[in-house]
C-alpha positions in Angstrom: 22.5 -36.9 -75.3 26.3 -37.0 -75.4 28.7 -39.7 -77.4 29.7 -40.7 -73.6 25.8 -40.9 -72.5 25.0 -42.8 -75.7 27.5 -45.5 -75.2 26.9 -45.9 -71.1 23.2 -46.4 -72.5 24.4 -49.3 -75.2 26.9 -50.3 -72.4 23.4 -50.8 -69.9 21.5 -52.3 -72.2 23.6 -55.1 -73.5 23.5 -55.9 -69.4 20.0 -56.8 -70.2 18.7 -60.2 -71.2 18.7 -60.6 -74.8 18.8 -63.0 -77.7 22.6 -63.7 -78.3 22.4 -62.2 -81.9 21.0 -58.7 -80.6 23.8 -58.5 -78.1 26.1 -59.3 -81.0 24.3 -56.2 -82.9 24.6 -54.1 -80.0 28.3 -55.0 -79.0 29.2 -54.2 -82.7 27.6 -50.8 -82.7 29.5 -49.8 -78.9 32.4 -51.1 -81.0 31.8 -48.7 -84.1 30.8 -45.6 -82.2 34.6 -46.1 -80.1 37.0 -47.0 -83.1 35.6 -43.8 -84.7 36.5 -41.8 -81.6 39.7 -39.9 -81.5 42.6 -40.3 -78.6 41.3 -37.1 -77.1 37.9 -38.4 -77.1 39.1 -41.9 -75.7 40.6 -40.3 -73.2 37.7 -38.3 -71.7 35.3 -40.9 -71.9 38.0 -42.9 -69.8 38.6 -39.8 -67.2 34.9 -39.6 -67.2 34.3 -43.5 -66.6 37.2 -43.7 -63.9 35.6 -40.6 -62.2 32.4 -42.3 -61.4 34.1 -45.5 -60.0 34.5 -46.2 -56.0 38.3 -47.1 -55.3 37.1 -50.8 -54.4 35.6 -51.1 -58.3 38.4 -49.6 -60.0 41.6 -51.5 -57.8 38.6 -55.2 -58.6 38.9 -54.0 -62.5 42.8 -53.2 -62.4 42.8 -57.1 -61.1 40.8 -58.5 -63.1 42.5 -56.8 -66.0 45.7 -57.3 -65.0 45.1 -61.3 -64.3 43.3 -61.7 -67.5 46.3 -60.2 -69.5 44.2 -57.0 -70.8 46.6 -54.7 -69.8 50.0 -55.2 -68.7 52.1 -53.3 -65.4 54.8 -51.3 -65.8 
């Protein structure tokens, strides 16, 4: 299994139900494996991400982020 694999399994499992301190666990462990990951790394798992995504999911996501003051236009 991959680094990209292994977090798009964490990612799918904290979708599950869970107790609130598991998903807390689990969150903190997608959030370690990602800080440790180098730009060139980042950016692949991005590509990779972005590449799976219909046009109508990606343009909902640049929205939502945009409205929600994650990322910013230039």
């Amino acid at each position: 299994m991959t680094i990209p694999e292994l977090i798009d399994s964490l990612i799918a499992a904290s979708c599950e139900e869970m107790p609130d301190e598991a998903r807390k666990s689990l969150d903190d462990a997608i959030d370690h494996i990602v800080s440790s990951m180098n730009d060139e790394e980042l950016n692949n798992l991005f590509q990779m991400g972005l590449g799976k995504m219909e046009k109508e999911d990606y343009e909902q996501l640049l929205m939502e982020s945009i409205l929600s003051q994650n990322i910013a236009c230039a």
